[in-house]
VOKE-401090 format. One record per atom (N, C-alpha, C): x, y, z. Coordinates in steps of 0.05 Angstrom, whole numbers, padded with zeros to 5 digits, always signed. Layout:
! VOKE-401090
XYZ...
This chain:
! VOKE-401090
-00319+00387+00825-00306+00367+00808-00293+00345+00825-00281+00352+00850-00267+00339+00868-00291+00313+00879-00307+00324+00885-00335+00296+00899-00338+00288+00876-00345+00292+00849-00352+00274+00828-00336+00255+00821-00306+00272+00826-00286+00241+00830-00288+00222+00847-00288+00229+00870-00286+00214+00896-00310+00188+00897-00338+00204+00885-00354+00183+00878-00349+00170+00851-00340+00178+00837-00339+00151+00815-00313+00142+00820-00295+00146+00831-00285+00125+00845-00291+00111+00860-00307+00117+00878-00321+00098+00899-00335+00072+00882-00352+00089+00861-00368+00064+00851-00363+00042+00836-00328+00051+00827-00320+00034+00809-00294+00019+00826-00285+00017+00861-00276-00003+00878-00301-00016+00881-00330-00012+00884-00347-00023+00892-00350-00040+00881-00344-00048+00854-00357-00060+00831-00335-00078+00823-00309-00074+00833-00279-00091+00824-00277-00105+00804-00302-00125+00803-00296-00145+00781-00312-00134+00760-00341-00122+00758-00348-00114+00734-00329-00098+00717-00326-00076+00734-00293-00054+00730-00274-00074+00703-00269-00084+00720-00248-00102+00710-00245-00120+00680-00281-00131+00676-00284-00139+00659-00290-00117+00638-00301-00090+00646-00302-00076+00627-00285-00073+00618-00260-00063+00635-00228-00054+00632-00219-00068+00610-00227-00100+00611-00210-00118+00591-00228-00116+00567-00257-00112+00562-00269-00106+00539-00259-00091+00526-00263-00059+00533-00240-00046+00524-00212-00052+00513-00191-00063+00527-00173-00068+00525-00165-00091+00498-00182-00101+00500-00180-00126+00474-00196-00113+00454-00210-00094+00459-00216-00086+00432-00200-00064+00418-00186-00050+00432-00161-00034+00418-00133-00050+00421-00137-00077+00427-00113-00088+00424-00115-00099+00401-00135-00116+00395-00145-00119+00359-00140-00103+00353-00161-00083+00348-00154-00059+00334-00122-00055+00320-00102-00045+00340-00083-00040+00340-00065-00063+00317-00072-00088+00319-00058-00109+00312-00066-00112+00288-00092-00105+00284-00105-00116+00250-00098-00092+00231-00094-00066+00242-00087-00045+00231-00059-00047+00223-00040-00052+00242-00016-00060+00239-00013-00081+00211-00027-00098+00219-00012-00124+00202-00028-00120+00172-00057-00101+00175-00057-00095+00141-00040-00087+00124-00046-00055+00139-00032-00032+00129-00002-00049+00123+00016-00050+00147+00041-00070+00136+00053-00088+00108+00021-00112+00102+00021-00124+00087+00018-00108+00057+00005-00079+00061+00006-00067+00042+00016-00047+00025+00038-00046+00046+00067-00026+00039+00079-00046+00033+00083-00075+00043+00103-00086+00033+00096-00100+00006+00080-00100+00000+00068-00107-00029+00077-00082-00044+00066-00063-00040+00075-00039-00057+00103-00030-00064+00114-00032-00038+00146-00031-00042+00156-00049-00049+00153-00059-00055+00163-00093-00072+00156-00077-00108+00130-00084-00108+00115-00076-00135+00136-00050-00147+00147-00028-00128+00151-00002-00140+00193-00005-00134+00198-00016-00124+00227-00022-00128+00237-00040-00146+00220-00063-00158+00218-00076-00178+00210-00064-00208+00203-00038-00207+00195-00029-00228+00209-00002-00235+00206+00014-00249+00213+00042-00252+00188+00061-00238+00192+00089-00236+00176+00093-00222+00155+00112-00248+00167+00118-00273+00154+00131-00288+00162+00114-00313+00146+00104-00332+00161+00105-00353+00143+00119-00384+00170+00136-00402+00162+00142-00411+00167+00132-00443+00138+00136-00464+00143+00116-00483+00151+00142-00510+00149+00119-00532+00153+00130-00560+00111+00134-00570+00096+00134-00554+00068+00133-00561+00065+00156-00557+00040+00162-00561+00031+00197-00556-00003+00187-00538-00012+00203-00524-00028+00199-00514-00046+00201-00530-00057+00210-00543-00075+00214-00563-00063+00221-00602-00083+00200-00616-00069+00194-00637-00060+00221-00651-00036+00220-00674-00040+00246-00685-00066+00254-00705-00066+00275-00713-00095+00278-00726-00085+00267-00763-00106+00258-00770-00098+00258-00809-00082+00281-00819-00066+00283-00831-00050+00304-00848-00075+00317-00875-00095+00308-00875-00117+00326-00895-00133+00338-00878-00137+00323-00844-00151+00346-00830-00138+00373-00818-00118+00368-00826-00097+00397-00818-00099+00409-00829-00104+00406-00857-00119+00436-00880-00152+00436-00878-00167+00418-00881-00194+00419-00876-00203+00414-00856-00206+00435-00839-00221+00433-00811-00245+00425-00806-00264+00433-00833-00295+00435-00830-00298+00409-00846-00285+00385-00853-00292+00364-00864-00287+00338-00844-00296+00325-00843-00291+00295-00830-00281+00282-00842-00253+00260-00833-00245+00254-00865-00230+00222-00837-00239+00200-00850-00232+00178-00839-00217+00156-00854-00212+00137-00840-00200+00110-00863-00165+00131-00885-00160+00144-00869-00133+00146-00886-00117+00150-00877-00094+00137-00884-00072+00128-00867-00046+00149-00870-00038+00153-00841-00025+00173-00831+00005+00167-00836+00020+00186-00840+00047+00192-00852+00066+00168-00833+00073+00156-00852+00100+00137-00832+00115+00149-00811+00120+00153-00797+00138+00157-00782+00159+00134-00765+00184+00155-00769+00203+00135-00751+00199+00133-00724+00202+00098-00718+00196+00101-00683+00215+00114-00678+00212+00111-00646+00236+00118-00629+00220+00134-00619+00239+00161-00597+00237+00182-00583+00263+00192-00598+00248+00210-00607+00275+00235-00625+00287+00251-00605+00315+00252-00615+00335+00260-00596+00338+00251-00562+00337+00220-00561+00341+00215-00534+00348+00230-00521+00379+00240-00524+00393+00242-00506+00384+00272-00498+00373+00282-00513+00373+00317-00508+00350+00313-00493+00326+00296-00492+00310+00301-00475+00314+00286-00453+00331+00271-00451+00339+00260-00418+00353+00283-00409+00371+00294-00421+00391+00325-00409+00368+00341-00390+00341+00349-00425+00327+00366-00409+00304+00362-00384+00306+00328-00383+00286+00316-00357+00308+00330-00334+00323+00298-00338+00352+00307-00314+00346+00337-00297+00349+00356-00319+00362+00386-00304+00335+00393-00281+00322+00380-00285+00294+00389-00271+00287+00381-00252+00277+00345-00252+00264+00328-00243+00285+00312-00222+00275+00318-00200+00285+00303-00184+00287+00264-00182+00297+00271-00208+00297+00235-00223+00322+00220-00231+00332+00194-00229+00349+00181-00241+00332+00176-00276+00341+00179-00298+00331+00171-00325+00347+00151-00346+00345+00135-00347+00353+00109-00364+00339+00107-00381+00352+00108-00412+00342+00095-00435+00334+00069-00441+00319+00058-00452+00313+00026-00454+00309+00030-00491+00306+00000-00497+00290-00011-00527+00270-00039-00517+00240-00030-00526+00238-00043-00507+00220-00063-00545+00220-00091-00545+00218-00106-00567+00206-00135-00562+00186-00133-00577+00175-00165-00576+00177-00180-00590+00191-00208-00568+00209-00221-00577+00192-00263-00583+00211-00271-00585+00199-00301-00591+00226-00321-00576+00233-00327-00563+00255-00345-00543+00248-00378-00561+00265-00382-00570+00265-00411-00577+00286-00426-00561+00276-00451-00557+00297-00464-00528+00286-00496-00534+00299-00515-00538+00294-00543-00537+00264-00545-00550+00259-00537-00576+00239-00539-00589+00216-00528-00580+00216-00513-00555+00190-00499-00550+00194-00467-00557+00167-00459-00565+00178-00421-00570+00162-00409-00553+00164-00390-00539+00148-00373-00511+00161-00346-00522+00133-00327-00515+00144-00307-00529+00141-00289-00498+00160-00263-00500+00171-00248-00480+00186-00222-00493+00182-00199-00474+00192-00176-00481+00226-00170-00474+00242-00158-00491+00260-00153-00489+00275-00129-00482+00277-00127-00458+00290-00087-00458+00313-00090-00455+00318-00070-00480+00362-00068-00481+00360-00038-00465+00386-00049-00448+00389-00024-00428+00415-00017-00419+00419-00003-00415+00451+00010-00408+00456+00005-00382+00476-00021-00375+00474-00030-00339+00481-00010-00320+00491+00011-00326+00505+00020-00316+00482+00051-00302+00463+00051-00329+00437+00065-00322+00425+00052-00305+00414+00035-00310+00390+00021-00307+00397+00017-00269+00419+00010-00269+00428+00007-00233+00412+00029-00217+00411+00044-00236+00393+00073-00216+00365+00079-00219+00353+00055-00240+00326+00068-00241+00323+00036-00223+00328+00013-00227+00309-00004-00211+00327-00026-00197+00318-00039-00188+00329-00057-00161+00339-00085-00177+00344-00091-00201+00348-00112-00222+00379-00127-00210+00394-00111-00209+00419-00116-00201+00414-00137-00170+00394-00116-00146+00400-00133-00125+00380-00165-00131+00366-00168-00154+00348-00187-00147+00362-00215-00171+00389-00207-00176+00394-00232-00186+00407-00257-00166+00396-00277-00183+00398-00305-00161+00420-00317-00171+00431-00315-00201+00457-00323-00213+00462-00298-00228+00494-00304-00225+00509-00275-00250+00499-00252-00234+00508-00232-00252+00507-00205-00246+00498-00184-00271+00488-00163-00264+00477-00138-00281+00492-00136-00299+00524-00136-00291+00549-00122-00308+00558-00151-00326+00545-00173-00324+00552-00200-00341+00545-00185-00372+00523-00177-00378+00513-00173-00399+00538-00159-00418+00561-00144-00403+00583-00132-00412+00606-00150-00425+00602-00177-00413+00625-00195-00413+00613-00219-00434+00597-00218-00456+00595-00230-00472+00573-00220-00499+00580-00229-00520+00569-00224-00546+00542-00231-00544+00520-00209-00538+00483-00217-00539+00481-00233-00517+00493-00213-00500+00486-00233-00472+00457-00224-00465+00441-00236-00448+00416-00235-00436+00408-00245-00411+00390-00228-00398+00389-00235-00373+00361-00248-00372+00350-00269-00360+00315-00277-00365+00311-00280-00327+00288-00277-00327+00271-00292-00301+00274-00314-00299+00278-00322-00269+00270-00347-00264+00252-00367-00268+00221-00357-00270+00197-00366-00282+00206-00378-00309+00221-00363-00320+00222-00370-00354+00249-00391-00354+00260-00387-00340+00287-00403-00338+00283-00433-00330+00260-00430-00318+00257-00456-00305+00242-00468-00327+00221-00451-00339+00202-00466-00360+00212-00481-00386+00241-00473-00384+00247-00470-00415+00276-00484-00408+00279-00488-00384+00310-00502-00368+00336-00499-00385+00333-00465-00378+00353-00459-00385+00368-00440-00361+00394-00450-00370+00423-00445-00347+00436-00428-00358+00447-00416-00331+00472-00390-00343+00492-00405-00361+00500-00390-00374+00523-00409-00394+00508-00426-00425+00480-00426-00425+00465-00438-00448+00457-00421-00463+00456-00427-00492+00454-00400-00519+00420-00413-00529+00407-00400-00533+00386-00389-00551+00380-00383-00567+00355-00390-00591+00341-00379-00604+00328-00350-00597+00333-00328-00613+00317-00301-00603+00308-00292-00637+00275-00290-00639+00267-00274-00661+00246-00260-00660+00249-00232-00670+00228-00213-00666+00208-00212-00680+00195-00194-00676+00166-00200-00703+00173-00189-00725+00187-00166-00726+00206-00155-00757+00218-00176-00774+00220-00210-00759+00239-00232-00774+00264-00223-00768+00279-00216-00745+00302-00211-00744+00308-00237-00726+00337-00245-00728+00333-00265-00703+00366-00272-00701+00372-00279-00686+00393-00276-00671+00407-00299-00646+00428-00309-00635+00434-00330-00621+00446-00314-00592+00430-00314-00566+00438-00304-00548+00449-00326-00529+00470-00307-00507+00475-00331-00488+00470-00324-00462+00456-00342-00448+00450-00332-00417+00472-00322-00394+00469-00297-00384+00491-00298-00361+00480-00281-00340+00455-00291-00334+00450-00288-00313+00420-00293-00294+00410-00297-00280+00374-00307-00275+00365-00292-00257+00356-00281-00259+00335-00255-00246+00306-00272-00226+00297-00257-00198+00274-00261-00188+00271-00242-00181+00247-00228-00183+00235-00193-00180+00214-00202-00160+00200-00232-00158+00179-00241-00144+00158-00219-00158+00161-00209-00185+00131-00205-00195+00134-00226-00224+00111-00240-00209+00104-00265-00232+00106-00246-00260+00096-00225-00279+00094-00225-00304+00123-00216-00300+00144-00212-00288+00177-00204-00303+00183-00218-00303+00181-00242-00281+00189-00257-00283+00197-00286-00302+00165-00284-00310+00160-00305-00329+00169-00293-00365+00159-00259-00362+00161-00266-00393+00184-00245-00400+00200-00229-00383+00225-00199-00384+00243-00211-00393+00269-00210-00405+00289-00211-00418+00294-00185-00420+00331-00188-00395+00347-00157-00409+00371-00172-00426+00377-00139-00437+00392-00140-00459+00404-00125-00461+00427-00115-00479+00447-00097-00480+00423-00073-00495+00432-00054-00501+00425-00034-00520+00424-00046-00547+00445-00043-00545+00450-00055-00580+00440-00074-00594+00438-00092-00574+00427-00120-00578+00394-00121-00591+00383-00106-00575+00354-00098-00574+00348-00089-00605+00369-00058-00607+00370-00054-00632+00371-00066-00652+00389-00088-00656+00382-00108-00675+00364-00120-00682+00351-00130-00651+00328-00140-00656+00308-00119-00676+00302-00106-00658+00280-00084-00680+00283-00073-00700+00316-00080-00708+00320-00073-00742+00330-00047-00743+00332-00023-00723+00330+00002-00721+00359+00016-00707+00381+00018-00721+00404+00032-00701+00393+00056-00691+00406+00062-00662+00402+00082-00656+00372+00086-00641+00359+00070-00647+00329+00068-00633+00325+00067-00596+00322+00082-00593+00314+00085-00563+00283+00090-00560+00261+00077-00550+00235+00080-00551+00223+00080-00524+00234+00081-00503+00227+00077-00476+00259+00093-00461+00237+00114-00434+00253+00119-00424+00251+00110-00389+00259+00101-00369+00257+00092-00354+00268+00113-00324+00255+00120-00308+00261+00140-00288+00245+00137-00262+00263+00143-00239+00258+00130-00217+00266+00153-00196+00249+00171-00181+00248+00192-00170+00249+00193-00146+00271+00213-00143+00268+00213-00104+00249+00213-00087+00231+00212-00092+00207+00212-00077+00184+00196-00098+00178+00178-00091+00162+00154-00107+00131+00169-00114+00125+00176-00087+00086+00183-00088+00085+00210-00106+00110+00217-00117+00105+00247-00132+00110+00244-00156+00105+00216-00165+00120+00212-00193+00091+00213-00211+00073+00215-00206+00047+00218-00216+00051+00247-00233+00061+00266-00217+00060+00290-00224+00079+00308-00231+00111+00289-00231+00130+00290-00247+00121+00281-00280+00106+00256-00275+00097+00243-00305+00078+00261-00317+00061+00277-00306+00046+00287-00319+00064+00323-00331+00084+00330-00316+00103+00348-00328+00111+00341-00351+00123+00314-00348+00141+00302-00373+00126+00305-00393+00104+00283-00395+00084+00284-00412+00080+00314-00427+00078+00335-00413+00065+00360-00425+00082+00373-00435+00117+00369-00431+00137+00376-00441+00145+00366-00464+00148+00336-00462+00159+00324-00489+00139+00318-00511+00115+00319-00500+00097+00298-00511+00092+00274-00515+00110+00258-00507+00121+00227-00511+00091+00213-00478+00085+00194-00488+00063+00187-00465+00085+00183-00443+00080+00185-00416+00094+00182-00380+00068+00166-00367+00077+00143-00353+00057+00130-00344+00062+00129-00311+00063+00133-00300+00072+00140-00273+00065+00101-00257+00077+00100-00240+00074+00074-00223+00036+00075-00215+00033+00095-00213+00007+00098-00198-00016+00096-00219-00010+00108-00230-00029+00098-00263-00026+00075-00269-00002+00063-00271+00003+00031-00282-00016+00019-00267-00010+00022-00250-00031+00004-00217-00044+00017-00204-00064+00032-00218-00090+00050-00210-00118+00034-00202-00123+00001-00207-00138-00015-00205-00124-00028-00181-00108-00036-00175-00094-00037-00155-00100-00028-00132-00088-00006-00126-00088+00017-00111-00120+00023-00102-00129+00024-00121-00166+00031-00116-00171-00008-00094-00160-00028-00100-00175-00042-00082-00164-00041-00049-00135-00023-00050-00134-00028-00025-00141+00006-00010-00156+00019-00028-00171+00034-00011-00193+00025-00002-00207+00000-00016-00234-00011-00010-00226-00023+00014-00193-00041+00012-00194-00057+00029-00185-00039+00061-00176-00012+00066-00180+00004+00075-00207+00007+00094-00219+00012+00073-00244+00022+00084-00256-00005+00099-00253-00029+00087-00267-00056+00106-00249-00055+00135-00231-00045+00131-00213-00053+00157-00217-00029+00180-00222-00013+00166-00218+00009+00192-00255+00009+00198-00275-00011+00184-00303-00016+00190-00301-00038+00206-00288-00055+00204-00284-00081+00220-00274-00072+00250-00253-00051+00250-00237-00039+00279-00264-00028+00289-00273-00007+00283-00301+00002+00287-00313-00014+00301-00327-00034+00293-00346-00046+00307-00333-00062+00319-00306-00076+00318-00299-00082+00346-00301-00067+00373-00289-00044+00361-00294-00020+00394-00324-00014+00395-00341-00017+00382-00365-00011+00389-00378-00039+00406-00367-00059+00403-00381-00083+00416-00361-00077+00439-00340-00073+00445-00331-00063+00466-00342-00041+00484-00354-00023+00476-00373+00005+00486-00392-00020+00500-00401-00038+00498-00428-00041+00496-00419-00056+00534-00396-00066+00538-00389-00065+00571-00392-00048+00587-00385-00022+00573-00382+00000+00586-00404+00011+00594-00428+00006+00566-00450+00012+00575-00463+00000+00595-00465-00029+00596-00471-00048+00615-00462-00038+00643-00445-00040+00646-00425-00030+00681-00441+00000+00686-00450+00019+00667-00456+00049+00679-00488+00044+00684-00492+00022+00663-00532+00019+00672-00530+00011+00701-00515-00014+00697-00516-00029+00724-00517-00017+00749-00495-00003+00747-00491+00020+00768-00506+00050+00771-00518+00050+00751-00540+00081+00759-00569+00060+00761-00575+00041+00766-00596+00029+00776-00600+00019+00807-00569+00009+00808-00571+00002+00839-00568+00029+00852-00557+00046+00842-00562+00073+00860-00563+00091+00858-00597+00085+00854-00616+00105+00845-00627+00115+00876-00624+00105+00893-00634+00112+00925-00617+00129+00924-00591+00128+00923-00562+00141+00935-00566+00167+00916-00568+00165+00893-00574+00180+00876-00599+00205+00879-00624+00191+00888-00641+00207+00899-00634+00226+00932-00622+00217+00949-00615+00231+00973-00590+00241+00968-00575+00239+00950-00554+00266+00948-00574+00288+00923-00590+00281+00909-00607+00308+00903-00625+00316+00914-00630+00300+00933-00651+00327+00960-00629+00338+00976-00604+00324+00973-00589+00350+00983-00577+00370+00971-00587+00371+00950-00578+00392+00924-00557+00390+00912-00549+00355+00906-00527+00360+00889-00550+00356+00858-00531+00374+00837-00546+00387+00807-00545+00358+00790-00566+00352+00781-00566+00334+00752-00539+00337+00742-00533+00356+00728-00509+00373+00710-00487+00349+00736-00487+00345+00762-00456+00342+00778-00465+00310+00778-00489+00293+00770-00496+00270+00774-00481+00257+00745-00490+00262+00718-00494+00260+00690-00452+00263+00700-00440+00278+00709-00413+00283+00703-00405+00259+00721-00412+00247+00747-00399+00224+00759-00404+00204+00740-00420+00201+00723-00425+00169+00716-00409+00173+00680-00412+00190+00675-00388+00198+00653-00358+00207+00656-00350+00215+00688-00317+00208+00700-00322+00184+00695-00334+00158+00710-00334+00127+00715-00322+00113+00684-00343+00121+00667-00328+00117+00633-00302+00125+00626-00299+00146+00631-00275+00155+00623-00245+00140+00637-00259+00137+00668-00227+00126+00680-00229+00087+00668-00252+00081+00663-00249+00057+00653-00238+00038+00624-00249+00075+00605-00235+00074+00585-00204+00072+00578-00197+00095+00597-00167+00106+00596-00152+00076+00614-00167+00067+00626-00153+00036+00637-00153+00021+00615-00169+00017+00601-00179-00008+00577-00162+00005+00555-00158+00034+00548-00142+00047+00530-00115+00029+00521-00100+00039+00557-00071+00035+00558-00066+00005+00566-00087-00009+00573-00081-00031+00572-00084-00045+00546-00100-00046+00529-00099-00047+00498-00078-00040+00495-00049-00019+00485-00045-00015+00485-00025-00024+00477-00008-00035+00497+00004-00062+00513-00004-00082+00506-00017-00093+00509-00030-00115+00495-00026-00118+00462-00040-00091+00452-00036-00096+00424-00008-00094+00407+00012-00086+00427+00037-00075+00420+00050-00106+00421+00043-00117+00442+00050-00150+00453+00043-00170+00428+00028-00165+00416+00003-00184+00392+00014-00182+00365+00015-00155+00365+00038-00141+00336+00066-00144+00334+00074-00147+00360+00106-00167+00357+00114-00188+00353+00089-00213+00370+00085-00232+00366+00075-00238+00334+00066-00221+00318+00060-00236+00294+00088-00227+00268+00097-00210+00279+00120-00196+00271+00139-00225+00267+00137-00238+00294+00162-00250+00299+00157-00284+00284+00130-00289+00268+00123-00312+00252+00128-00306+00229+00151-00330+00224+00163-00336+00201+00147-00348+00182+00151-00345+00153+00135-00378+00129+00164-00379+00117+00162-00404+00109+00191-00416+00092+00173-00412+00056+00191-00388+00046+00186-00381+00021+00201-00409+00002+00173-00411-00015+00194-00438-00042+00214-00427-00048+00225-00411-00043+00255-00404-00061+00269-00407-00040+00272-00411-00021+00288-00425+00002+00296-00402+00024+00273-00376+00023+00277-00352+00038+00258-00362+00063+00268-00353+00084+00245-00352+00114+00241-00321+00105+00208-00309+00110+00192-00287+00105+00187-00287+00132+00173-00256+00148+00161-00247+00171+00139-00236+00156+00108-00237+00170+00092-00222+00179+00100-00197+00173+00089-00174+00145+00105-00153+00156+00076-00134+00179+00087-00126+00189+00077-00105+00208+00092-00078+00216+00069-00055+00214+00071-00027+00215+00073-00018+00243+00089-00006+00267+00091+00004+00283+00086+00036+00279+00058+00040+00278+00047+00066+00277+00026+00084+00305+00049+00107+00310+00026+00117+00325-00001+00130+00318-00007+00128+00304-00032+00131+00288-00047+00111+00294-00037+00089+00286-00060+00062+00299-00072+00057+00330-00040+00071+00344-00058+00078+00372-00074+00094+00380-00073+00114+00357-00089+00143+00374-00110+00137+00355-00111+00127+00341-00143+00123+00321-00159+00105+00343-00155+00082+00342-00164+00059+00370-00159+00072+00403-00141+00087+00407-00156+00105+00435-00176+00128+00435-00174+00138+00412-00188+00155+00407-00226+00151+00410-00227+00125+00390-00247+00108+00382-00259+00096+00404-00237+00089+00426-00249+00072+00449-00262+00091+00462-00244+00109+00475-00251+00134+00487-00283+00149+00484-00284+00148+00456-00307+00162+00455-00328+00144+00459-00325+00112+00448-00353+00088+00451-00356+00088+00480-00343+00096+00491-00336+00088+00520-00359+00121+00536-00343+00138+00519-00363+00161+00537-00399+00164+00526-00395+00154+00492-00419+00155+00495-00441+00124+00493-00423+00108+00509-00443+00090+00517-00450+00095+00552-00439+00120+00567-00449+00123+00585-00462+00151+00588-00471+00165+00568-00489+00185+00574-00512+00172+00575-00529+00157+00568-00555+00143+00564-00560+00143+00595-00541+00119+00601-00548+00115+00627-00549+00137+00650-00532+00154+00650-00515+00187+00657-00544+00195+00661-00547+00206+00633-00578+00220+00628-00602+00214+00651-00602+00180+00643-00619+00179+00661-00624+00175+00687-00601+00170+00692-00600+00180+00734-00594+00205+00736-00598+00224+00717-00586+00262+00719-00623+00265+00726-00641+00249+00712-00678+00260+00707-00681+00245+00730-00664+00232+00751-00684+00223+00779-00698+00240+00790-00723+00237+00793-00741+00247+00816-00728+00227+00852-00723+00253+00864-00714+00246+00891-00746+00236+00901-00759+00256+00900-00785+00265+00920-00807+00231+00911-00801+00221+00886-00821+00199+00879-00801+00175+00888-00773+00181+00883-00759+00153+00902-00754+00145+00931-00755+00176+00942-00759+00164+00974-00780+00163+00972-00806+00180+00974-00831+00169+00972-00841+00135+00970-00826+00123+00948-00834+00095+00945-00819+00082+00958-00797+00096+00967-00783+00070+00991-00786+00071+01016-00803+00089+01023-00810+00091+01050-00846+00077+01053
């Protein structure tokens, strides 16, 4: 093992600058690597975490997942019976509060009640219609991030006046209306009502923005005509990626439909596994056009010495000890190109880290980027191997030299 070093070291001072340029092939191709991985993946936690601190992480409704059946097919099983209309029922979720007790005791969850009501905003002769959820501020602080994302007033304003309401900025701007200005509000029941603004919300997700309106509890209630109506429950779990399967507990417990974050934005989610898969195909064939140096430098070099090659196997050194020098040569050029990528890409990913955009709302934003060791050992890993097996080919074939037909023809 000791001479197989000694010579692929030898061959690769010999060669300094090819060396070198392979070194940096390598090297820039897991420094990309490293950087494009970084700044996706990044871009797509911070989308998500945006998306899922802006929202609840489960919510559950007054719907049922599947309709109830007809009250005549409950006695006649063996008949088909369509077109007849099923027993009124009162909305809501029956007994709020006993089934938030019995979530609570379980679920590693914050749970806030909502009313959630569609509404009609009249403002300087225009009407835009928008949903209204009446909520308990004092809840709601624990299921979502509402509180930190106001730009005027505060969560707890809603406390300090008669039908107060909180709207988006999108809608505030559309409809130019200011904290301190009162409103037209009417539901589709014909209920309708004079609110006053105290406060303007930015979630930076365009649909809350533009069409959400909060509201007291009560307030809501009115709107929908219904005391006591609670129809939405809102819950936000210590651990976000498990709320799929908190919701699907709920669901099987209460019966009330649970839509988990991940279901809401299951079309979502599905494109940035696609966009996943393009990226870690794109890294790929960067390190493979990278291999393709490596290959270059081991041809190069098991051609010019193929003489050298032939008179150390008439002196019996084994194929098996030839095929291993010219695959050491890969490896030490990899593990150079590796860690110098490395560096490089760590250098590239800070640098884009550290570019600002001036957001219209008068925020400076960064590049977000992921500092993961995973992105290095995926891209050393990757190099490593393009690297070893773009030099068995060549390996191979200075391991099948005939000594006896190469000195022969050079003499």
């Amino acid at each position: 093992m000791g001479l197989a070093i000694d010579i692929a070291i030898t061959h690769i001072r010999s060669r300094l600058r090819q060396t070198l340029v392979g070194v940096l092939g390598v090297a820039t191709g897991v420094a990309f690597s490293v950087m494009m991985a970084s700044l996706m993946e990044g871009s797509q936690r911070d989308f998500i975490a945006q998306l899922v601190d802006s929202l609840p992480h489960i919510t559950v409704s007054d719907e049922r997942r599947t309709p109830p059946r007809q009250p005549a097919a409950l006695i006649y099983d063996e008949v088909e019976i369509s077109n007849l209309s099923t027993v009124d029922r009162r909305r809501g979720i029956k007994n709020p509060l006993a089934v938030m007790a019995e979530i609570e005791s379980w679920a590693p969850a914050k749970v806030a009640p909502s009313v959630r009501v569609n509404i009609l905003v009249r403002q300087a002769g225009r009407d835009v219609g928008a949903v209204m959820l009446g909520i308990d501020p004092k809840r709601e602080a624990e299921v979502s991030n509402i509180a930190s994302k106001m730009v005027e007033g505060g969560l707890d304003n809603l406390l300090k006046a008669s039908n107060a309401i909180l709207l988006g900025a999108r809608m505030a701007e559309r409809l130019g209306i200011r904290v301190g200005n009162t409103v037209s509000i009417s539901s589709s029941g014909g209920k309708t009502m004079t609110a006053t603004a105290v406060g303007i919300f930015r979630t930076g997700v365009a649909q809350i923005d533009d069409s959400q309106i909060f509201a007291l509890t009560r307030s809501a209630q009115i709107l929908a005509g219904q005391t006591g109506l609670i129809n939405g429950l809102r819950l936000k779990a210590n651990d976000a990626l498990s709320a799929r399967e908190l919701a699907s507990r709920i669901e099987a417990e209460t019966g009330y439909k649970a839509v988990s974050w991940q279901e809401a934005h299951e079309d979502l989610l599905n494109a940035f596994n696609i966009r996943n898969f393009i990226m870690y195909t794109v890294v790929g064939a960067i390190l493979l056009v990278a291999s393709f140096g490596t290959y270059n430098i081991i041809s190069t070099i098991t051609h010019e010495k193929t003489r050298d090659i032939a008179i150390l196997k008439s002196l019996g050194l084994r194929s098996a000890l030839v095929r291993r020098i010219f695959v050491l040569e890969a490896l030490v050029i990899g593990l150079l190109g590796m860690f110098a990528g490395f560096l490089l890409g760590f250098l590239m990913t800070k640098g884009l880290g550290a570019v600002e955009f001036k957001s219209p709302f008068g925020d400076a934003t960064r590049l977000p980027v992921i500092y993961s060791p995973l992105h290095y050992g995926l891209a050393g890993l990757i190099a490593l191997g393009a690297s070893l097996i773009a030099a068995w080919l060549p390996a191979r074939k200075a391991a099948s030299v005939n000594p006896v037909e190469i000195i022969r023809g050079a003499s």
